[in-house]
Legacy VTK file of the C-alpha trace (Angstrom):
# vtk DataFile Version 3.0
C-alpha trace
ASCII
DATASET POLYDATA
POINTS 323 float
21.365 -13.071 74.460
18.952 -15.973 75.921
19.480 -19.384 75.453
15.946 -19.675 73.664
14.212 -20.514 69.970
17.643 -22.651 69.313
19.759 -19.788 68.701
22.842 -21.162 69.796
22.285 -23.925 67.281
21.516 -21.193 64.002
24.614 -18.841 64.622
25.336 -16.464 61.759
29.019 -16.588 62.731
30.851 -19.647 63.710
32.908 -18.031 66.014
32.902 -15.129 68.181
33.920 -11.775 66.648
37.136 -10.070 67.319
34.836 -6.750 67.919
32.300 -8.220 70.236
31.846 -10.476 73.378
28.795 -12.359 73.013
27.570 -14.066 76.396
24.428 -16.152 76.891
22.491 -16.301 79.585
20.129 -18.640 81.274
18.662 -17.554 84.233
17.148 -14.459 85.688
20.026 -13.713 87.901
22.401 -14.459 85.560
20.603 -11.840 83.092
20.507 -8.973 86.054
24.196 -9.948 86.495
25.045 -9.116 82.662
22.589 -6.138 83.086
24.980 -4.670 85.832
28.059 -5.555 84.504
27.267 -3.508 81.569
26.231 -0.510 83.252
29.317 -0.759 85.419
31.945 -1.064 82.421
30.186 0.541 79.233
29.581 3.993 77.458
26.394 2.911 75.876
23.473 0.166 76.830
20.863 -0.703 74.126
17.947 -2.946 74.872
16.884 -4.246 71.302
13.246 -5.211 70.603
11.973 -8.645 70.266
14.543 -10.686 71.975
11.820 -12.929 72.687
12.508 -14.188 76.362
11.741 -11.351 79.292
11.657 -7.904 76.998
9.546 -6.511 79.191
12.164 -6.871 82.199
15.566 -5.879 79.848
13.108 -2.778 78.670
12.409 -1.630 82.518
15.844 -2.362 83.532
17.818 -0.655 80.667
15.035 2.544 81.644
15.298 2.573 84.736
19.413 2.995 85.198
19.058 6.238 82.041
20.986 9.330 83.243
24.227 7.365 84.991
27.339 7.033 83.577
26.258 4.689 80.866
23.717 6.450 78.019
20.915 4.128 77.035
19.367 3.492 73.277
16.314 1.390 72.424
16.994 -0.276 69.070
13.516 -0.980 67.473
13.558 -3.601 64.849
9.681 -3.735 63.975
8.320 -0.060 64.604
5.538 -0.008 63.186
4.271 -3.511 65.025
5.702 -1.886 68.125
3.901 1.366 67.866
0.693 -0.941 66.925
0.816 -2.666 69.852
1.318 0.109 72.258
-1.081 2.202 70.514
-3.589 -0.646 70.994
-3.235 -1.265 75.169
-2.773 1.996 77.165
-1.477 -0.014 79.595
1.165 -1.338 78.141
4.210 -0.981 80.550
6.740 0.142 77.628
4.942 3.341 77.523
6.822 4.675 80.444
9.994 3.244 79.284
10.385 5.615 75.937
10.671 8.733 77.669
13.865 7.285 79.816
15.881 6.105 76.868
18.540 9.075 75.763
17.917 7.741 72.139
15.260 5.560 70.192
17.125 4.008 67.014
14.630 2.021 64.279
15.086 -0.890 61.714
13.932 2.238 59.162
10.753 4.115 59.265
11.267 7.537 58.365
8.872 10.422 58.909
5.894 8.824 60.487
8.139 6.184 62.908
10.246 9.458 64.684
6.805 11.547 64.699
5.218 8.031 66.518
8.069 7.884 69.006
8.289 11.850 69.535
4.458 11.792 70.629
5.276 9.074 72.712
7.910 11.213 74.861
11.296 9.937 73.093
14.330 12.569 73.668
15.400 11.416 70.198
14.727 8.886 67.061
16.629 8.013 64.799
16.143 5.478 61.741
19.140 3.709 60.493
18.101 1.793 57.464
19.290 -1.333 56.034
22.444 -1.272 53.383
24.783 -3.823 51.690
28.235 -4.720 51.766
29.888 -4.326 48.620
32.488 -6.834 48.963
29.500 -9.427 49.745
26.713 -8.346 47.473
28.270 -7.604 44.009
27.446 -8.645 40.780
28.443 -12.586 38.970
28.401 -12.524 35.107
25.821 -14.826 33.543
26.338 -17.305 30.617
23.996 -17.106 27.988
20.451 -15.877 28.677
18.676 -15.271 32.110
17.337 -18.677 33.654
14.030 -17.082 35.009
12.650 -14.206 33.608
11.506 -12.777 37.460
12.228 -14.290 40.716
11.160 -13.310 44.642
13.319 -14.482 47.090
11.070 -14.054 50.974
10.107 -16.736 53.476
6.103 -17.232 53.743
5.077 -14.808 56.823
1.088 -13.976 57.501
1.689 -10.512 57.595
2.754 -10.347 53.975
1.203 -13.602 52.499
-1.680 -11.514 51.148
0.796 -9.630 49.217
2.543 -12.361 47.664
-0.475 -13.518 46.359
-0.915 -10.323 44.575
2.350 -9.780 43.657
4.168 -12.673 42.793
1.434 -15.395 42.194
-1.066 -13.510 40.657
1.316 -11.904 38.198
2.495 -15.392 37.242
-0.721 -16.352 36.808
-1.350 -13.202 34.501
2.069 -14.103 32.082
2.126 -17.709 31.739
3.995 -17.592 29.003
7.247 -15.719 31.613
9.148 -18.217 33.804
8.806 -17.403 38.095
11.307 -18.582 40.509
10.340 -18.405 44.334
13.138 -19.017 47.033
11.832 -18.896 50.506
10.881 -21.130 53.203
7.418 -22.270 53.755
5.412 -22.393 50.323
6.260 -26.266 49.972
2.441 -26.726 50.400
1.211 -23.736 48.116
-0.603 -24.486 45.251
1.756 -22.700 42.374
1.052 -21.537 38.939
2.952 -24.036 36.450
5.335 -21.686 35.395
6.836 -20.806 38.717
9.218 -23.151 40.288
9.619 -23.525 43.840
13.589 -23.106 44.940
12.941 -23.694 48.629
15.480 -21.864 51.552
18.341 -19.897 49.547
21.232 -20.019 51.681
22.607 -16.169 51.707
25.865 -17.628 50.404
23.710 -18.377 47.467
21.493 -15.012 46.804
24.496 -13.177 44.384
24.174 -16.428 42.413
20.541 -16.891 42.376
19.514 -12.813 41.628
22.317 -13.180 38.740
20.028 -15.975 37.427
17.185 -13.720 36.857
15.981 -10.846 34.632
14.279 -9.102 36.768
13.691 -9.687 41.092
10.701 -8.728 42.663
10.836 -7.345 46.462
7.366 -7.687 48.502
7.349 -5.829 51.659
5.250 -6.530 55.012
1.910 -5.321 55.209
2.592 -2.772 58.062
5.921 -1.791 56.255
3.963 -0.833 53.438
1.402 1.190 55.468
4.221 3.100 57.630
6.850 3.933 54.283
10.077 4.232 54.744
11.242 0.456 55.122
12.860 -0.717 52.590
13.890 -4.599 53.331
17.732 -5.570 53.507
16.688 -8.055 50.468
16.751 -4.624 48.182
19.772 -3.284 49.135
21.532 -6.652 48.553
20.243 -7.300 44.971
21.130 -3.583 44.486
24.399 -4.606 45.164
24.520 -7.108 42.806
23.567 -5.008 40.177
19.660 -6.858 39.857
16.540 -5.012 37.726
14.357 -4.547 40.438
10.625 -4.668 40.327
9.214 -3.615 44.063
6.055 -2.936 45.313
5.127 0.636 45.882
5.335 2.291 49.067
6.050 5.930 50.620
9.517 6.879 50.325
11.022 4.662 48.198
12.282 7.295 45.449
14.775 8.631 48.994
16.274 5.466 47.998
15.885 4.649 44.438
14.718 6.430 41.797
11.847 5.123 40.528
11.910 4.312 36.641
15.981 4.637 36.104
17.323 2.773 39.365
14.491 0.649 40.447
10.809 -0.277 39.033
7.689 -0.015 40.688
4.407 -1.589 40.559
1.310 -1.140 42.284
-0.221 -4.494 41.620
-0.057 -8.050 39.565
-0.831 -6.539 36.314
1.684 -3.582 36.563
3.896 -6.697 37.604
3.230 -8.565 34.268
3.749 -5.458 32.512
7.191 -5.168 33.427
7.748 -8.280 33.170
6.813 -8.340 28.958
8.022 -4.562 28.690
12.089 -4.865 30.033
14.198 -6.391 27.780
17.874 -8.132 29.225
19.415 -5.421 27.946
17.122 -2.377 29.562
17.231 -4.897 32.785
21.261 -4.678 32.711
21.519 -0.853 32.597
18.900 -0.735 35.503
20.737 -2.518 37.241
23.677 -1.394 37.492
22.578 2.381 37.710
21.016 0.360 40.973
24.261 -1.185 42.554
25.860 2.958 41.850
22.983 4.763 43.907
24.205 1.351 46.534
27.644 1.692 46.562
26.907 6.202 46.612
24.474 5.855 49.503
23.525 2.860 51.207
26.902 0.427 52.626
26.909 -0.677 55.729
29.976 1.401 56.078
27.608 4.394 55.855
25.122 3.189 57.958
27.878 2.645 60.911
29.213 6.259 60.345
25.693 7.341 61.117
25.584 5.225 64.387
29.013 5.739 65.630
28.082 9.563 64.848
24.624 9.348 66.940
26.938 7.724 69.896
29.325 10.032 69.676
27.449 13.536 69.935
25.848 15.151 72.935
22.595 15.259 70.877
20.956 12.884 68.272
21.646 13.917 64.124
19.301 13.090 61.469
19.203 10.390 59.526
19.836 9.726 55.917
18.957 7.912 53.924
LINES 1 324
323 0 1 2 3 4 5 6 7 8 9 10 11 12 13 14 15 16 17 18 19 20 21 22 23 24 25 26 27 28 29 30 31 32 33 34 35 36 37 38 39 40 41 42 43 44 45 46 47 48 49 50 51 52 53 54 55 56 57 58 59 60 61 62 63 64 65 66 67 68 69 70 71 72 73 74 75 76 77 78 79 80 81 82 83 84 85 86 87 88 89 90 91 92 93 94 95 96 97 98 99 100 101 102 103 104 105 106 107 108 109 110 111 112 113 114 115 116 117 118 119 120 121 122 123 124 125 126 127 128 129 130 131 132 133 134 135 136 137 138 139 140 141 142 143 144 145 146 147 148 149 150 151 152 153 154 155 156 157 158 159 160 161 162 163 164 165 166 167 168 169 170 171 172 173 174 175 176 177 178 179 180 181 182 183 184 185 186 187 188 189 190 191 192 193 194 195 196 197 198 199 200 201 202 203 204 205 206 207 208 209 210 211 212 213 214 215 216 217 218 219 220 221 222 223 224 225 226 227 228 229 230 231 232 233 234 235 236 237 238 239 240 241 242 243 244 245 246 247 248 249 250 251 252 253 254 255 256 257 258 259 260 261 262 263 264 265 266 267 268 269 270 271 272 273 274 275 276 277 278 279 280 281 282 283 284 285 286 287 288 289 290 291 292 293 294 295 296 297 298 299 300 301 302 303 304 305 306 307 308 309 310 311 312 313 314 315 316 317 318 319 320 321 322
């Protein structure tokens, strides 16, 4: 990876892993030296989107060497605001680039992300969703009763502002009699309803604690992951896994996931919100739940997830996803 946005200085892991040999680079020629070194030594070269320094070159590059020794993947993290853009300027040089690639992998999707990148030329797509690991995400008993009666846990981003409004503040606004939590960075400076309290950043260390806290957790999706389907965020999965009542918004797909009603809750707006919110007891909240963290632990670990990639590496052709 570059040496860019402080990276080095925000590491997940503290060390390297055992399974992995990380190397960061600084220069141009020391990024065309990495680029060749991997094609020289490796089975497999994926350029993933949004690296954020030269993606333009490491797209090209990764393109240009397809049908060597090495097979080459594009892993898509955003589809739907890569699609977007490329749909918007003809020009844009990634166009060429899809057709190269032996295999197109997305941060989710479904349907209408694989038809997108078919159209486009792609030999194969494949969405590999997000999951949880069970021995990370699992569920801490509560003493006594709940200490907020719904909570959202997101960090303020434009493109899904507009739906926090709706969802989270406007509900609040709608049951001031309920207590709201909100853990995320950037609403410091939001004007809040009096009955939501502001947590600020919630280390990950902290989110099994923190959902356990709660009745019921909200999940508010992305504007353009709403419009696409098919996306659910890694913040559902993990409260899954810790055996949470969620409430989400609605979107296209979500019953391949959870089923709406007995695993998960849906609402299409602030006052469907509020409704849950004065309808589900602690009790009804505890059985959703944990029917929630079983569909998890059934379908959606990590573990499963990496079966699906190592099976995708592994075969002449591309399989289709699950989800």
């Amino acid at each position: 990876e570059p040496d860019a946005y402080g990276r080095q200085q925000k590491r997940d892991l503290a060390e390297d892993p055992e399974y992995a040999r990380v190397v960061v680079y600084h220069t141009a020629e020391e990024r065309d030296a990495l680029i060749a070194e991997a094609f020289a030594g490796s089975d497999w070269v994926i350029k993933c989107s949004g690296v954020g320094v030269w993606d333009a070159e490491l797209e090209e590059a990764v393109a240009e060497r397809s049908g060597g020794t090495a097979r080459t993947a594009f892993l898509d993290v955003d589809a739907p605001a890569t699609l977007g853009r490329i749909a918007a300027d003809p020009g844009d040089p990634f166009h060429a680039c899809i057709p190269r690639y032996d295999q197109v992998l997305t941060y989710g999707g479904g349907p209408p992300v694989v038809a997108a990148y078919e159209a486009r030329g792609a030999k194969a797509c494949t969405p590999i969703y997000n999951g949880l690991d069970p021995e990370e995400h699992r569920p801490l008993e509560r003493a006594g009763e709940p200490q907020w009666d719904i909570l959202f846990m997101g960090n303020r981003l434009p493109d899904r502002e507009a739906r926090v409004d709706e969802f989270f503040f406007r509900a609040a606004a709608l049951c001031p009699e309920a207590r709201f939590a909100l853990g995320g960075e950037g609403w410091g400076d939001r004007p809040m309803p009096e009955n939501v309290t502001y947590l600020g950043h919630v280390p990950t260390a902290r989110h099994n604690e923190v959902n356990a806290a709660a009745r019921l957790v909200l999940n508010v999706h992305r504007e353009s992951m709403v419009e696409n389907g098919w996306s659910p965020a890694t913040r559902m999965f993990e409260a899954a896994g810790a055996a949470a009542c969620q409430v989400t918004d609605a979107w296209h797909g979500i019953e391949e996931f959870f089923e709406p009603g007995e695993e998960i809750l849906v609402a299409a707006n602030a006052e469907e919100v509020a409704r849950w919110v004065r309808a589900v007891d602690d009790a009804q909240a505890r059985g959703i739940g944990e029917a929630a963290r079983r569909r998890a632990l059934r379908d959606h670990t990590y573990g499963q997830r990496a079966r699906l990639l190592d099976s995708i590496l592994r075969a002449p052709v591309a399989v289709e996803s699950v989800a």
